[in-house]
NUVEX-760630 format. One record per atom (N, C-alpha, C): residue in three letters; x, y, z. Coordinates in steps of 0.1 Angstrom, whole numbers, plus 5000, padded with zeros to 4 digits. Layout:
N
ALAXYZ;...
//
This chain:
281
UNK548085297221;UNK549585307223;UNK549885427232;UNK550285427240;UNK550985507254;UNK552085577245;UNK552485687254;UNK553785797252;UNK554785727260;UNK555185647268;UNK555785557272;UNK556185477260;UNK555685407255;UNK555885287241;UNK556685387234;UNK556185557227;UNK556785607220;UNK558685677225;UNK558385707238;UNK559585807241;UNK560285717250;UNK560185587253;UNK561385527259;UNK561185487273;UNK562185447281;UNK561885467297;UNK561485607306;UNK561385497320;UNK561185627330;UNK562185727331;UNK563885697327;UNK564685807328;UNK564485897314;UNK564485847305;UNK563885927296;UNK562686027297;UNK561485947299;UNK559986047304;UNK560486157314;UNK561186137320;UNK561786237334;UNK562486397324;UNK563186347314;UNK564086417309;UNK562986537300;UNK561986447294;UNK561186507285;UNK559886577289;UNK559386547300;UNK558086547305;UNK557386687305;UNK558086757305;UNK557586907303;UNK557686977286;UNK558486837277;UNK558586907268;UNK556786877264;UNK555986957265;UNK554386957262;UNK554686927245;UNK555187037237;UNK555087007223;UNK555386897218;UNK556586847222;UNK556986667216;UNK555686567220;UNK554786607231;UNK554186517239;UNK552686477229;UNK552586647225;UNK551786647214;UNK551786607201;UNK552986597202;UNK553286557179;UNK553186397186;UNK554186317192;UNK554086197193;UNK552186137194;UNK551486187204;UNK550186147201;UNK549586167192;UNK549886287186;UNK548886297170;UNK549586167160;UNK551486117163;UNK551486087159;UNK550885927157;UNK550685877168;UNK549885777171;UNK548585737168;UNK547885827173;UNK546285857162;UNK546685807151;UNK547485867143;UNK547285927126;UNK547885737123;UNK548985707129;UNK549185557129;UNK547785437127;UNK547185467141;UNK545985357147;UNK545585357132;UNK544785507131;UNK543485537123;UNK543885507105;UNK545485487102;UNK545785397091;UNK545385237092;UNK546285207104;UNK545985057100;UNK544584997104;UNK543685117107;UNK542585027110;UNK541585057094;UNK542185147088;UNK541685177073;UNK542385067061;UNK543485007065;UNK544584887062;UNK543384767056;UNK543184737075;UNK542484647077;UNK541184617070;UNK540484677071;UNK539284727062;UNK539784707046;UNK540384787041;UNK540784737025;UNK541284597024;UNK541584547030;UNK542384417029;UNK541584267030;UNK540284337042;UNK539284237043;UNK537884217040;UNK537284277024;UNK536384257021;UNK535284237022;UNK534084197029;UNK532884157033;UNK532584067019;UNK532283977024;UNK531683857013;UNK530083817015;UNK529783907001;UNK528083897003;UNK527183776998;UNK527783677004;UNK526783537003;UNK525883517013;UNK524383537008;UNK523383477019;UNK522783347016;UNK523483237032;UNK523283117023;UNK522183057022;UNK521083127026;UNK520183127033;UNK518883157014;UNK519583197005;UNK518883156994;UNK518783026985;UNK517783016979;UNK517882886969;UNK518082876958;UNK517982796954;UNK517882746936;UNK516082766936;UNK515982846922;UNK514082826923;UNK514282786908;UNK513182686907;UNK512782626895;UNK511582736893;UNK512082806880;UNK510882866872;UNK510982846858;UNK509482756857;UNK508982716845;UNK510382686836;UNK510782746826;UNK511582716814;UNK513582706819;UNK513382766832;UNK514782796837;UNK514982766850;UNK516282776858;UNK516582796871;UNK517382916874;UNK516882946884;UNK517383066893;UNK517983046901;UNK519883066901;UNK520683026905;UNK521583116917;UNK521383176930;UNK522283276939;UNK523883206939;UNK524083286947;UNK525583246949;UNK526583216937;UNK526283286929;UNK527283216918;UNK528883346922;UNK530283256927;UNK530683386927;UNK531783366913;UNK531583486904;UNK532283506895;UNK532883596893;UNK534083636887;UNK534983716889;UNK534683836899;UNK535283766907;UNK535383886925;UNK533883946925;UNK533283846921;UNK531883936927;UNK530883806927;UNK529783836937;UNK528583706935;UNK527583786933;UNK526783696926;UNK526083706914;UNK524883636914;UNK523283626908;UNK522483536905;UNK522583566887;UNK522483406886;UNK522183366871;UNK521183286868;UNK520783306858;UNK519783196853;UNK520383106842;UNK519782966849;UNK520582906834;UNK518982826829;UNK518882786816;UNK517882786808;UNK518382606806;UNK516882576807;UNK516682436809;UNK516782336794;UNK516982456781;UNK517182366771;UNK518282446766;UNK518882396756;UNK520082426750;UNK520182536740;UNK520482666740;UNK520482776731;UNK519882746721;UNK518782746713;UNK518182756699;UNK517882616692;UNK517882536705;UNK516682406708;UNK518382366704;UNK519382326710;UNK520582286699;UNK521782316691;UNK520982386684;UNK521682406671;UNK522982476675;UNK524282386668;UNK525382386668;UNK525882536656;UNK526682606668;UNK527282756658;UNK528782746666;UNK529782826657;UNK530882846658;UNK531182906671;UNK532182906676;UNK532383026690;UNK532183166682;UNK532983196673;UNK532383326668;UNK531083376668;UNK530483286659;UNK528883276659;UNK527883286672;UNK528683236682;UNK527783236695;UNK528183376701;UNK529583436702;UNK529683536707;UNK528483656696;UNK528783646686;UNK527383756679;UNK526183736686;UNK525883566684;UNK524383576691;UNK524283656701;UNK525283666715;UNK525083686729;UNK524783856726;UNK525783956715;UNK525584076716;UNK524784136713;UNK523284046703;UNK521784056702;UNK521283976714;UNK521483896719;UNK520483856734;UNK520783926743;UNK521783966749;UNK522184006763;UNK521884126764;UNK521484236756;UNK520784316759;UNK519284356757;UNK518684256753;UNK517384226751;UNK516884086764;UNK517684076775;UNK517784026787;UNK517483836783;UNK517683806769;UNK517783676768;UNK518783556771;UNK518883476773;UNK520183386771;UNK520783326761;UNK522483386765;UNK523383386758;UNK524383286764;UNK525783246755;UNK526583196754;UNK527283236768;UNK528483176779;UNK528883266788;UNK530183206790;UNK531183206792;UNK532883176794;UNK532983036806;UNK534483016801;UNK534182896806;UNK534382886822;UNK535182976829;UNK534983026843;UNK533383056846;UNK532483116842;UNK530983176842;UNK530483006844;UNK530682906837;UNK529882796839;UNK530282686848;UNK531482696852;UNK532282656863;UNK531482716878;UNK531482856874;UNK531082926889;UNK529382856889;UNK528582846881;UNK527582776881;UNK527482666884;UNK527782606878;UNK528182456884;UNK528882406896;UNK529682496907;UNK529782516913;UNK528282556926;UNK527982686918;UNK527082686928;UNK525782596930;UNK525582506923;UNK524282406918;UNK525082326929;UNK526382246925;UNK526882146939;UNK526882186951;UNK526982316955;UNK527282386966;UNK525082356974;UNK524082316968;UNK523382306973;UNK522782186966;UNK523582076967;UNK523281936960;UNK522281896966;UNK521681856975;UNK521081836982;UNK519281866978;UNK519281986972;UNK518182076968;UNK517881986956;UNK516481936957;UNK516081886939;UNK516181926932;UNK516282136928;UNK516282166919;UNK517282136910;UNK518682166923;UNK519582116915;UNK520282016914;UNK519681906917;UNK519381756910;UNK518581726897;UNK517681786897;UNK516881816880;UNK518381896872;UNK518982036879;UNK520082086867;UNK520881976866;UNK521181926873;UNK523081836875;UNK522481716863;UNK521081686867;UNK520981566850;UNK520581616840;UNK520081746838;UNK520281836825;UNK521681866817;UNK522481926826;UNK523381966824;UNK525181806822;UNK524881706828;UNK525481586825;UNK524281556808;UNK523381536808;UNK522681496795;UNK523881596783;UNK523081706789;UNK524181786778;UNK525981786774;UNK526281786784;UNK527681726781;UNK527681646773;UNK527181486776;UNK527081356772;UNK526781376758;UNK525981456752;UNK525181426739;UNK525881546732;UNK526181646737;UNK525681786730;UNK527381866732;UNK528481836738;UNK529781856740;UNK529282066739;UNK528982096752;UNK528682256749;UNK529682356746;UNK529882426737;UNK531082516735;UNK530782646744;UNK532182686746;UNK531882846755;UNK532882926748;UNK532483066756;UNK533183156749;UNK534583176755;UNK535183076756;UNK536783066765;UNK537683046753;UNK538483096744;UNK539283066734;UNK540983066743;UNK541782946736;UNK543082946741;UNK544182996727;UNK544883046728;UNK545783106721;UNK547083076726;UNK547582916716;UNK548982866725;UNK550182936714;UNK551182976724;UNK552383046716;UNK553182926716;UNK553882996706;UNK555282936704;UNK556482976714;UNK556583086721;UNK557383136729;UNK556283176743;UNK557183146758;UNK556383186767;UNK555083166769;UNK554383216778;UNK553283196784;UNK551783216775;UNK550683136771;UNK549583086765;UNK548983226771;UNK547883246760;UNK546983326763;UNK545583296761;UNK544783326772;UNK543483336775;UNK542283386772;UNK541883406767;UNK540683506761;UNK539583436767;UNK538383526772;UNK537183466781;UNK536283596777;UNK535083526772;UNK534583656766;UNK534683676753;UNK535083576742;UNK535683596736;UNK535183706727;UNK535083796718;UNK534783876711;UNK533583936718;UNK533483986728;UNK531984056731;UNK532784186737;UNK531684246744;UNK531984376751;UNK532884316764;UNK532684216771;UNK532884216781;UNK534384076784;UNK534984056769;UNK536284006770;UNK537284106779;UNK538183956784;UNK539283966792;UNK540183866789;UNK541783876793;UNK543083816787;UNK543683766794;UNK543683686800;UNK545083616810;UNK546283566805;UNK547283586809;UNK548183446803;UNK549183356813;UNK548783236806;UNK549283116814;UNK550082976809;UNK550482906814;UNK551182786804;UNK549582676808;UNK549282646797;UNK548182576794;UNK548282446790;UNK549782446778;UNK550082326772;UNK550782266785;UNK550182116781;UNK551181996787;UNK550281876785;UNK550281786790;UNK549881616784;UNK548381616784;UNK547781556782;UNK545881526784;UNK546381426797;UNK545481436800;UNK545381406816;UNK544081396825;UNK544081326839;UNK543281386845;UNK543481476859;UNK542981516861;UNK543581696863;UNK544781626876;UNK545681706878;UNK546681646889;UNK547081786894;UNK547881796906;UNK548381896920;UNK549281996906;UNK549881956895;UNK550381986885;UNK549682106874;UNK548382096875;UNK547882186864;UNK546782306870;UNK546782306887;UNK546182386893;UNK546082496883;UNK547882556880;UNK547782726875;UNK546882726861;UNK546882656852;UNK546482626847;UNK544282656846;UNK544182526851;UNK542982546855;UNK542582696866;UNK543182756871;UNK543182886877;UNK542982986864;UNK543382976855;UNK543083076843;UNK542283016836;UNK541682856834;UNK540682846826;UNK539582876831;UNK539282776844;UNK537982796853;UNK537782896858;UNK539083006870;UNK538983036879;UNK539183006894;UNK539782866894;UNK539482746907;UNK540882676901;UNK541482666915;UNK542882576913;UNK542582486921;UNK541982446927;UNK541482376944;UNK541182246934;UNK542082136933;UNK541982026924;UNK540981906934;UNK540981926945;UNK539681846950;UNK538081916947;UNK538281996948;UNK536782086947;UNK536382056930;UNK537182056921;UNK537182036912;UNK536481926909;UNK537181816916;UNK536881706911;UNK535281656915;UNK535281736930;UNK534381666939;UNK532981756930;UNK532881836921;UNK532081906912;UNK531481836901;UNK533181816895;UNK532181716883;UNK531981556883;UNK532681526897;UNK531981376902;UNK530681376904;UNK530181506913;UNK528681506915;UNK527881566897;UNK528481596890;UNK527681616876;UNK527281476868;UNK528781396866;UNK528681286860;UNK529481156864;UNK529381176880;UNK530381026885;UNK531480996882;UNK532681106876;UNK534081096873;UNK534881196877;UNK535481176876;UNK536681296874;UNK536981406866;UNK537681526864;UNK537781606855;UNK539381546844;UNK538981566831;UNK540081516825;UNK540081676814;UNK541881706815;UNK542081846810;UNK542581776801;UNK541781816787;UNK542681776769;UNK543481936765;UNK544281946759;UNK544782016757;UNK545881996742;UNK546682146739;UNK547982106732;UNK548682016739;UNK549581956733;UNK550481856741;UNK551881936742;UNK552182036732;UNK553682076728;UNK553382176722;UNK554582286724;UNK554582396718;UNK554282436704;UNK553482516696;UNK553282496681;UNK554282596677;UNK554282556661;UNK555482686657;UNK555082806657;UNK553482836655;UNK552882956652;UNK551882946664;UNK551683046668;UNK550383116675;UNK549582966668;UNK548482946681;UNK547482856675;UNK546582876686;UNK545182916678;UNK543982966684;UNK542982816685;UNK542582776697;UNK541782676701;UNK540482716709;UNK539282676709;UNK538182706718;UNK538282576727;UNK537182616739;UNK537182596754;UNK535682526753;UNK535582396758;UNK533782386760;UNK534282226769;UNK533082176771;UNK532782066779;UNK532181966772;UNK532781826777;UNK532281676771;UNK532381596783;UNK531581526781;UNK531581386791;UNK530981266782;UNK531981126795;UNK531981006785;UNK531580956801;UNK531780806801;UNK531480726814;UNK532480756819;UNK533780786816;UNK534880736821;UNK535580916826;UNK535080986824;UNK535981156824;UNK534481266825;UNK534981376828;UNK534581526823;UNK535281556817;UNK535481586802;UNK536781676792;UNK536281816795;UNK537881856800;UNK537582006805;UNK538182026789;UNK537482066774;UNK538382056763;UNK538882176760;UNK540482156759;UNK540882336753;UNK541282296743;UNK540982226733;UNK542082166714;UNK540882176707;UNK539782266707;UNK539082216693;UNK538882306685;UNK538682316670;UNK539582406666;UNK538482526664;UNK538482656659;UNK537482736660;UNK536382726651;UNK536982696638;UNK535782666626;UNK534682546630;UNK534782446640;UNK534582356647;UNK533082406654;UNK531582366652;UNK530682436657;UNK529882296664;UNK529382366677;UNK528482326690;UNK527382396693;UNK526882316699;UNK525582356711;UNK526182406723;UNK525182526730;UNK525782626737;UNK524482576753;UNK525082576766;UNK524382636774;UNK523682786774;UNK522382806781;UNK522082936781;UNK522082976794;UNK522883136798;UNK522683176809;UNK522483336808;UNK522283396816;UNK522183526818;UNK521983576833;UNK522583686832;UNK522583736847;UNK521583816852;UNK520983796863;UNK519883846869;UNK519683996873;UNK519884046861;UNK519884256864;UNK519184236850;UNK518584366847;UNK517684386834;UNK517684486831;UNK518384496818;UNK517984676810;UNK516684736819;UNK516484876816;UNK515484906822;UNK514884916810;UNK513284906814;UNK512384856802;UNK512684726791;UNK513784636795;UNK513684546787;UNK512784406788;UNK512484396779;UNK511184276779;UNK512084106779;UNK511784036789;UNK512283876781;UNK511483846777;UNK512283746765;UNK512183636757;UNK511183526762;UNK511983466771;UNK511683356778;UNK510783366791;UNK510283456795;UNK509783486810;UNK509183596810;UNK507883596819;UNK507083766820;UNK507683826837;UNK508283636842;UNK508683736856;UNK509883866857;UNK509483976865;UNK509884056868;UNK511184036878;UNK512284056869;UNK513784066877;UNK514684196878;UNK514984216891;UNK515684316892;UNK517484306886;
//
């Protein structure tokens, strides 16, 4: 930016031109301008640390999953090739306890229903790869048989906007609120906000084009239908039939499932797994 731009025309510069001190604050003022918005620009545009250039690795009992991006950050996870505790069906309560004895002993726990989304996501994002052709028919098996509960609880009000809970009872819950209730359905331009607070992802093609590649359908959101009179606490998990993916938010909490297992790829220091002698940072 010129002292011209700042102080006006040539009859003006003529008038001013000796004043040296104005000549000086105006350029400092300028600097001090640039060297904001170029600090603007910088906060505003993030660097996005995806290298696409990694894979899916099949190790032994699990897969090793990059690119998962989950809440504003990417991430590697592992997700575990059989079902939390060979099976066995526990409450969402129940599973959130389990996860606060595994997840610090670097085993696989229970993980929210955004967290299995961003996985599932990143498994399609490299369909192509066999590994994750071996996950996408584990993970459809499981649906199909095993309807997996997560730790996503819905809390529909009777007044105003539904609340969210992700994480549910652990250290690392968080609270959104959103209008959740409305018809069962299959997902439509209508329930983006919605699914933006359950999954994380409003993009109703991406959506779909995910769990087409899991189980050859579409996503179908079950839900409340209508306001209740009281607060009413629901959990979050996944089912599949021939005909849908149930993204389910109506089942009630006393209500117990089989859980996917995942865990994130950082490790107490000194902690030993369960499942694996490989060494992960």
């Amino acid at each position: 930016m010129t002292i011209l731009n700042q102080i006006g025309d040539r009859g003006d510069w003529k008038r001013i031109h000796y004043d040296k001190d104005l000549i000086a604050r105006i350029n400092r003022e300028a600097e001090e301008k640039s060297r904001k918005d170029k600090g603007n620009k910088i906060k505003t545009n993030p660097p996005v640390n995806i290298n696409p250039n990694q894979s899916i690795i099949n190790v032994g009992d699990y897969w090793t999953i990059p690119n998962v991006s989950y809440r504003n950050g990417i991430h590697t996870f592992d997700l575990s090739k059989t079902l939390l505790e060979n099976g066995q069906a526990k409450t969402q309560e129940q599973w959130a306890e389990y996860r606060k004895i595994a997840q610090p002993k670097a085993e696989f726990y229970t993980g929210d229903m955004p967290l299995y989304h961003a996985v599932f996501t990143a498994l399609f994002e490299q369909k192509d790869n066999p590994e994750s052709e071996e996950a996408r028919k584990f993970i459809q098996k499981s649906m199909r048989q095993k309807y997996p509960i997560t730790l996503t609880r819905i809390a529909y009000q009777p007044r105003g906007k539904d609340k969210i809970i992700h994480n549910y009872k652990t250290n690392e819950q968080y609270e959104l609120e959103e209008n959740i209730i409305g018809p069962d359905r299959l997902i439509e331009s209508g329930d983006s906000s919605a699914l933006k607070a359950l999954l994380g992802n409003e993009d109703i093609n991406q959506i779909n084009s995910i769990y087409n590649w899991i189980n050859q359908t579409n996503a179908y959101l079950f839900r409340l239908n209508s306001k209740p009179k009281s607060v009413d606490e629901r959990v979050a998990g996944f089912g599949a039939g021939s005909d849908r993916v149930c993204l389910s938010c109506g089942r009630y909490p006393e209500v117990a499932g089989a859980s996917l297992g995942v865990r994130l790829v950082v490790r107490p220091k000194g902690a030993e797994t369960k499942n694996s002698k490989r060494s992960l940072i």
